[in-house]
N, C-alpha and C positions, 0 to 999 in steps of 0.2 A: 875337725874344722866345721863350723859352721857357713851354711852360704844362703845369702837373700835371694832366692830364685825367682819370684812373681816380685813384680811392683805393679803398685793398680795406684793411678793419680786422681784425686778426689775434688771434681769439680765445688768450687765454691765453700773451700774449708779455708785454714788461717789466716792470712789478715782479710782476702776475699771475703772472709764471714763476718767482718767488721765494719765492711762498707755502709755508710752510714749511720754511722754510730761516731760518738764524741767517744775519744780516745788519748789512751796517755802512753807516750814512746819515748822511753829508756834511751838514751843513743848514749856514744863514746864518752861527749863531752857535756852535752846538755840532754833536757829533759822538754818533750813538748807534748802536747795538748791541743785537740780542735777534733772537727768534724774529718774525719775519713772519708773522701770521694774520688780517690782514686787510686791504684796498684798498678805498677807494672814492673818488670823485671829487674829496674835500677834506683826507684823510686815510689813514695807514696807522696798521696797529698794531700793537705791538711785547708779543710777551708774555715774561713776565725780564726786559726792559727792562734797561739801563746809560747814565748817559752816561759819556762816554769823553773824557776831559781828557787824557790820553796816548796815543797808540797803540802805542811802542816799534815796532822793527823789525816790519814785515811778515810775516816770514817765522817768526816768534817763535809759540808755542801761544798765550798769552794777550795781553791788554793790558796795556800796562803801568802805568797809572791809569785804573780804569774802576770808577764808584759806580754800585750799583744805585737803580732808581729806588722808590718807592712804588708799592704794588698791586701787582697780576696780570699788570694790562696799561696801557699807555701810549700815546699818541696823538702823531703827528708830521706836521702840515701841510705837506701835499704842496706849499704853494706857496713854504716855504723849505728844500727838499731843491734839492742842489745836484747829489748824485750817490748812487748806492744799489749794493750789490753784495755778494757773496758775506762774511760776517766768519765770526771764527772761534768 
């Protein structure tokens, strides 16, 4: 058997290391886009907000169907992100 004995917790590593940065989040059902300005245990938040119903090539400047959302800022339930990372 194997067993994890140390855990050491790493200030200011995954999405904390995103903080503002424009960002693209994976979730359940949809797909969004915006500035990262804030993390906390139940939530991030996105300011310019988009959701993103197409992404078009990757390697492309923009999205290729992306609606911006309502407000400043938007909120996205860290418990249906799938995956999170650099956008454009």
């Amino acid at each position: 058997m194997k067993k994890l004995v140390t855990v050491q917790e790493v200030e200011g590593e995954g999405m904390e290391a995103l903080l503002g940065e424009n960002v693209l989040i994976f979730c359940l059902n949809y797909i969004y886009a915006g500035k990262l300005s804030g993390v906390n245990k139940t939530c991030v938040q996105l300011e310019d907000a988009k959701i993103v119903y197409e992404t078009g090539a990757f390697n492309n400047k923009g999205y290729a169907d992306a609606q911006s959302l309502p407000g400043k800022e938007w909120l996205v339930q860290i418990s249906a992100i799938e995956s999170i990372g650099l956008g454009k």
